[in-house]
C-alpha positions as CSV (number, residue, x, y, z in Angstrom):
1,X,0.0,0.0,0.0
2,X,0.8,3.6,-1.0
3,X,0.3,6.1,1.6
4,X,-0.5,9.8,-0.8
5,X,-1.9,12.4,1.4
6,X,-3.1,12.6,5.1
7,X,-5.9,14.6,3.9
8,X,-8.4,14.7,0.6
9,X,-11.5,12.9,-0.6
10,X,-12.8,11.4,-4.2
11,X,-9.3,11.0,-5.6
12,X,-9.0,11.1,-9.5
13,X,-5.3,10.1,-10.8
14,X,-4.7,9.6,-14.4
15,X,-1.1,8.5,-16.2
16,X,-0.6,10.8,-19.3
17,X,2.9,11.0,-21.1
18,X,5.4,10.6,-18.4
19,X,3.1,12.4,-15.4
20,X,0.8,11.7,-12.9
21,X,-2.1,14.2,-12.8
22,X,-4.2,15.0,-9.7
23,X,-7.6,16.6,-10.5
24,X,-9.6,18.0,-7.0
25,X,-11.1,20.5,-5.5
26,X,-9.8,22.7,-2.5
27,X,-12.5,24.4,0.0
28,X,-14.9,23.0,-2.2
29,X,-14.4,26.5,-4.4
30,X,-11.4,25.8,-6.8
31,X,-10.3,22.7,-8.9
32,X,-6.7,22.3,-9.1
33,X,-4.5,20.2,-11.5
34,X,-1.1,18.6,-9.9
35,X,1.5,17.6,-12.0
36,X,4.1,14.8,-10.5
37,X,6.3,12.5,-12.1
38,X,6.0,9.7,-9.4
39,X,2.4,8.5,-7.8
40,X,4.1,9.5,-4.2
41,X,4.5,13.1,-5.5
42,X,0.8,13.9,-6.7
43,X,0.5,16.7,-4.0
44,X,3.7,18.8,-6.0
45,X,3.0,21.2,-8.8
46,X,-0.7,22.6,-8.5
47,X,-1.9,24.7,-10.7
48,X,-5.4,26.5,-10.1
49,X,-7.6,26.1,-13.1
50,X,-11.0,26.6,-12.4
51,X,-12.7,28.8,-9.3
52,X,-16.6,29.4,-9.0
53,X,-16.7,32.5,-7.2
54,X,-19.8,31.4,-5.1
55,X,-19.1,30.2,-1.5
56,X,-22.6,29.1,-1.4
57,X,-22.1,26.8,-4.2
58,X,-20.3,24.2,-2.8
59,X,-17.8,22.0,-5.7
60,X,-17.5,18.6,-5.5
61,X,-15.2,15.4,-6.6
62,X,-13.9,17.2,-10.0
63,X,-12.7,14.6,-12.7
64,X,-9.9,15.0,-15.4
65,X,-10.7,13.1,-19.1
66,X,-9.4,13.5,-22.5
67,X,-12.0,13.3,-25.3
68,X,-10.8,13.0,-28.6
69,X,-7.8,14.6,-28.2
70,X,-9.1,17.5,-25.9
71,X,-9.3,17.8,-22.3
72,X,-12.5,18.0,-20.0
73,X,-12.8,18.2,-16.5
74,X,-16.3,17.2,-14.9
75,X,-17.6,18.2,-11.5
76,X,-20.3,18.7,-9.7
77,X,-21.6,22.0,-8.0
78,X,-24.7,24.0,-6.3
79,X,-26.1,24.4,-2.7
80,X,-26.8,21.0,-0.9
81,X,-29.5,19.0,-2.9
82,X,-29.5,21.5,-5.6
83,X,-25.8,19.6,-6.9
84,X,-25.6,19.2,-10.6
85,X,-23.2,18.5,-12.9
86,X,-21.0,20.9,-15.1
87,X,-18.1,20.7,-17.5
88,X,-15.0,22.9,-18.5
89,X,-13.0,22.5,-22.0
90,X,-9.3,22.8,-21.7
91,X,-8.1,25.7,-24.1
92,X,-4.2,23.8,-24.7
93,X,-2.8,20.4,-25.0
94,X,-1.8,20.3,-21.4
95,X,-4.0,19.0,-18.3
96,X,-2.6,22.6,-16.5
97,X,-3.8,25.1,-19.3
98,X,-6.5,27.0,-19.1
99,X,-10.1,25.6,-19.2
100,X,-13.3,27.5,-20.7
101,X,-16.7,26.7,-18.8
102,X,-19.3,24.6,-21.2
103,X,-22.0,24.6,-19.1
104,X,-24.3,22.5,-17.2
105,X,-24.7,18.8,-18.5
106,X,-28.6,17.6,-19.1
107,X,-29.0,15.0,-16.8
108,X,-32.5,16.2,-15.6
109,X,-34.1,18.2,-12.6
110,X,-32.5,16.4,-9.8
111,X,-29.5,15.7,-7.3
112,X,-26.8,15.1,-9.9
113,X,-23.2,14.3,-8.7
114,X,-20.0,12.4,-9.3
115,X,-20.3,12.2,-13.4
116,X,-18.1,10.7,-15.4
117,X,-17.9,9.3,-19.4
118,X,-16.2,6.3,-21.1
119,X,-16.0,5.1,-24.0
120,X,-17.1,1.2,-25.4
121,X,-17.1,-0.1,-28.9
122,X,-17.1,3.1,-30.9
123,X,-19.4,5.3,-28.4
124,X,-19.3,7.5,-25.5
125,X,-21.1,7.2,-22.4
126,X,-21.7,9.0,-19.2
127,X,-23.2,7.4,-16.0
128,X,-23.8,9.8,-12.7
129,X,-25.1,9.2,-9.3
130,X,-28.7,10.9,-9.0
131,X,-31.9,10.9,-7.1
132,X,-35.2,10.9,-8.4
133,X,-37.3,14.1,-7.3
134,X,-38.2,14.4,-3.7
135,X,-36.6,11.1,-2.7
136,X,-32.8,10.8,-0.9
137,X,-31.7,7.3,-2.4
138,X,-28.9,7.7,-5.2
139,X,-28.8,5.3,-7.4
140,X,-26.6,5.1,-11.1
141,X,-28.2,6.4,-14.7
142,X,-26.4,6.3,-17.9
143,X,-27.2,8.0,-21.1
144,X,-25.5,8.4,-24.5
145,X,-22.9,10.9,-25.1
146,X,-23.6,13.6,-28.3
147,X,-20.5,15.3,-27.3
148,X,-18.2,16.2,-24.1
149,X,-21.1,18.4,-22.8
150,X,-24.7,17.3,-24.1
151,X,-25.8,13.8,-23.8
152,X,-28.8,12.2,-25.5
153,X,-31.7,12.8,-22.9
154,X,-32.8,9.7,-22.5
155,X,-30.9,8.5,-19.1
156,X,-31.8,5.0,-17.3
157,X,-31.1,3.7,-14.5
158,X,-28.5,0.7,-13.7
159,X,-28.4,0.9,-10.3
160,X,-30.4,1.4,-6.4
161,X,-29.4,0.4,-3.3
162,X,-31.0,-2.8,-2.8
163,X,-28.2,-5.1,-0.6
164,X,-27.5,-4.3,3.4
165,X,-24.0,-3.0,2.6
166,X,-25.3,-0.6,0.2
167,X,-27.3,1.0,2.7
168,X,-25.6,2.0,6.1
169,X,-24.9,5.2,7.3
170,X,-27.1,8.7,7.8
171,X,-31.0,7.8,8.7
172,X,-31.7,10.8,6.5
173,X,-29.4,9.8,3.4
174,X,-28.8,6.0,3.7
175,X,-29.4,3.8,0.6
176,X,-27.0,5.5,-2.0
177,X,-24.9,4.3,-4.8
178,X,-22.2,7.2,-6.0
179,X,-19.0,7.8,-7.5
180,X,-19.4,5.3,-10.8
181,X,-16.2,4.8,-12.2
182,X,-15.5,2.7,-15.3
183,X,-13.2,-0.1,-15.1
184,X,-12.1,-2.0,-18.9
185,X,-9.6,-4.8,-18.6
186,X,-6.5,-4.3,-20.3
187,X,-7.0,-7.3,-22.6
188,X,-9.9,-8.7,-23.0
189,X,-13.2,-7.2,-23.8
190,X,-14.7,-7.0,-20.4
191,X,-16.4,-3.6,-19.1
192,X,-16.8,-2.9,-15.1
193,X,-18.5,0.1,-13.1
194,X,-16.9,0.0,-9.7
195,X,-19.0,2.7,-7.5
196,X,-19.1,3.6,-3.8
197,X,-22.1,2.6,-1.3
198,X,-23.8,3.5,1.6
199,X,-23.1,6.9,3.5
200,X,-19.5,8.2,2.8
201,X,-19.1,9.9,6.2
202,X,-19.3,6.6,7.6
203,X,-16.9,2.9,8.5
204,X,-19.4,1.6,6.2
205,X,-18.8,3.2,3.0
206,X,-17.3,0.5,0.6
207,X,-17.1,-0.5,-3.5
208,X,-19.6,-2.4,-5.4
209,X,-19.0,-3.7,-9.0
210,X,-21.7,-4.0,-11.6
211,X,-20.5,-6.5,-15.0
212,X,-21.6,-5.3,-18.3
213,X,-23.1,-8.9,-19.1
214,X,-24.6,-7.4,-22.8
215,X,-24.0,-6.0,-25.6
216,X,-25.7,-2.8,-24.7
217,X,-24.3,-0.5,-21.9
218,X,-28.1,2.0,-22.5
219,X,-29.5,-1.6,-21.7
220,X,-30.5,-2.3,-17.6
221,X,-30.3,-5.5,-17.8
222,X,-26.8,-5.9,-19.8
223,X,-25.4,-5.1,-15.6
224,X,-25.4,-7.7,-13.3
225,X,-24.0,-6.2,-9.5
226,X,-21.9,-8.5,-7.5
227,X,-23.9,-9.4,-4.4
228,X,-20.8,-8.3,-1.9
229,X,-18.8,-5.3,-1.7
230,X,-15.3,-5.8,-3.4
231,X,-13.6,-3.3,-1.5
232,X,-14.4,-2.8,2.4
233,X,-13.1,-1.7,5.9
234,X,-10.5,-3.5,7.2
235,X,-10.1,-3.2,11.0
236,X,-7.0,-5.1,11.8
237,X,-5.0,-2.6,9.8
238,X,-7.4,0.6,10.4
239,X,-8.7,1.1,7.3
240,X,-12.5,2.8,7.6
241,X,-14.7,3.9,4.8
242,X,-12.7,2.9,1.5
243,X,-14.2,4.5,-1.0
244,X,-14.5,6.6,-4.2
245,X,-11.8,5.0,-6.3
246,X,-10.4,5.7,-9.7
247,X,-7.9,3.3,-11.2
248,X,-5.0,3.8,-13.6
249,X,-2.2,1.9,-15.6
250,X,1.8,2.4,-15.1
251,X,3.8,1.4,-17.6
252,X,5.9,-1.3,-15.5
253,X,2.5,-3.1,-16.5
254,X,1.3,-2.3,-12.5
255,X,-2.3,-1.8,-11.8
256,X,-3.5,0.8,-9.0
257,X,-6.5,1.5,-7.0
258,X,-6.6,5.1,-5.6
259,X,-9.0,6.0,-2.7
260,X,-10.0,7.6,0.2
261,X,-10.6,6.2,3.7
262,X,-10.1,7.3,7.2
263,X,-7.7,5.9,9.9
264,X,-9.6,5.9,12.8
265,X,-13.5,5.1,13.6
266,X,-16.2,7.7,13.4
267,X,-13.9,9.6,11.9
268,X,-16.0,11.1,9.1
269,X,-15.1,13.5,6.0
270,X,-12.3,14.9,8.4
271,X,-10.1,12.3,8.5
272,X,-9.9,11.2,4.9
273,X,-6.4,10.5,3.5
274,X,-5.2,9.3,0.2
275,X,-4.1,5.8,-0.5
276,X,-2.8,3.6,-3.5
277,X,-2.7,0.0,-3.8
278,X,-1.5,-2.2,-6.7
279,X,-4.5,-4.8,-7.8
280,X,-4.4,-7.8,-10.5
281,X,-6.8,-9.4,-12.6
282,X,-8.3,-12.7,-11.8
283,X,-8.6,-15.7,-14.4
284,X,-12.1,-15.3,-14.9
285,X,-11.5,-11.1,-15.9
286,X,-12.7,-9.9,-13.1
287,X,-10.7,-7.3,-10.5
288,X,-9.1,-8.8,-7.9
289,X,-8.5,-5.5,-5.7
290,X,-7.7,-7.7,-2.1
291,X,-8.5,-5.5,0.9
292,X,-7.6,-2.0,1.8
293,X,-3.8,-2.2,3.3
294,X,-3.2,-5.1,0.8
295,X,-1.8,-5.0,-2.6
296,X,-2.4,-7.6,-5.2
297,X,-0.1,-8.0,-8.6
298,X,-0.7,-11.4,-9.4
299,X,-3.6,-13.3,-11.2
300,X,-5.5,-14.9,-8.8
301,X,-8.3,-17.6,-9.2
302,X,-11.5,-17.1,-10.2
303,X,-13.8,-15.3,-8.3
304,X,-15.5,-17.2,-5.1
305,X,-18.3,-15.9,-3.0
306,X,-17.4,-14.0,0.0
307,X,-18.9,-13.2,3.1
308,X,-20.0,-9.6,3.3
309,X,-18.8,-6.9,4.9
310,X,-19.5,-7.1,9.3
């Protein structure tokens, strides 16, 4: 394991000719691009690229993608409840240049956070963590991509909360499913989302995985969810609230989960740090990622069923 900060939340880390880039917010008002050429030295070279100008907007879990050649940067901003999803074109070939707001994205009249787009067989897509109007559970929608910042309006859903594990935490804000991030294997044609459940101030909060089992990612019943977290506390080594991942490829051929959790107990949103782990592939295609504290680089056998999380 790969100890990165002793403070942030909703890491995104992406490799890019020779760098490490850090995309996140700071005082949840500016989004900041770090520059490293190491994965231990992701906290070096920021450079401020975006600021909203509105303390009463708070901005959330920014995310760093190259489309076709340009760069994007998706977050998530507003008041509380009122959160929805925005995106800013960079104006240069570098991650650090400056970026030019696009607007809001259309993904409807309700809680939107924690967007981001891939890209399978030809198309793009971009899958979100919402709620439906007047209700607190989050679950995952996905809709078509026209470009970087207008999707197709027709967004369904892939994912609720509908196991124990993905509904601990806040009585007023339990069930939730957030953070989607895509996950392809390196070499065969196998697609994952790997998202966070249950509240994320909480021991509780923990990865899920749904399989894309079809053709079809618009399709709800192309994703099968694996009945058990894949990614979990681990109390003998102090490892609380794993969550909100992203996932990138060195080129020594390693393969590393980045994500937040806190070191102590009850120790909420304040005492999230940063934390890398390598993770392997098992036989069957699927991600082995071990446990938080516990690095994997070796194929391991096919998936089993596990217990899940106490």
């Amino acid at each position: 394991m790969t100890f990165l900060l002793d403070r942030g939340e909703d890491p995104w880390v992406i490799y890019w000719q020779g760098n490490f880039y850090y995309c996140h917010e700071h005082n949840d008002s500016i989004i900041l691009v770090n520059r490293s050429r190491t994965l231990h030295g992701i906290k070096d070279n920021p450079v401020i690229v975006w600021m909203n100008g509105d303390a009463a907007r708070e901005l959330w879990a920014p995310e760093l993608h190259r489309i076709d050649g340009c760069w994007y940067i998706y977050y998530a901003e507003g008041p509380g409840e009122d959160h929805r999803i925005h995106v800013l074109q960079g104006q240069g070939p570098d991650p650090q240049d400056a970026y030019l707001y696009r607007g809001r994205m259309n993904t409807g009249d309700s809680f939107a956070i924690d967007g981001t787009p891939f890209e399978w067989r030809g198309r793009w897509y971009f899958v979100w963590s919402g709620s439906d109007k007047g209700h607190a559970t989050q679950k995952l929608f996905i809709d078509r991509m026209e470009s970087p910042w207008l999707l197709a309006g027709s967004p369904v859903c892939i994912s609720a909360p509908t196991f124990d594990w993905e509904k601990q935490g806040m009585p007023a804000w339990p069930d939730i499913n957030e953070a989607p991030q895509a996950l392809r294997h390196p070499t065969e044609e196998r697609m994952f989302i790997v998202y966070s459940a249950s509240h994320s101030a909480t021991d509780d909060y923990c990865l899920g995985r749904l399989d894309l089992t079809g053709p079809d990612p618009m399709d709800p019943g192309a994703w099968r969810k694996h009945p058990y977290p894949v990614f979990s506390k681990y109390v003998d080594d102090r490892i609380y609230g794993p969550g909100h991942a992203s996932f990138i490829d060195t080129p020594d051929g390693v393969s590393w989960i980045i994500y937040h959790c806190s070191p102590v107990s009850g120790g909420g949103w304040d005492s999230r740090q940063l934390r890398a782990q390598p993770f392997c592939w098992r036989s069957d295609g699927t991600p082995d990622f071990g446990h938080p504290g516990q690095g994997r680089t070796q194929i391991t056998p096919d998936a089993a069923p596990t217990a899940p999380a106490p």
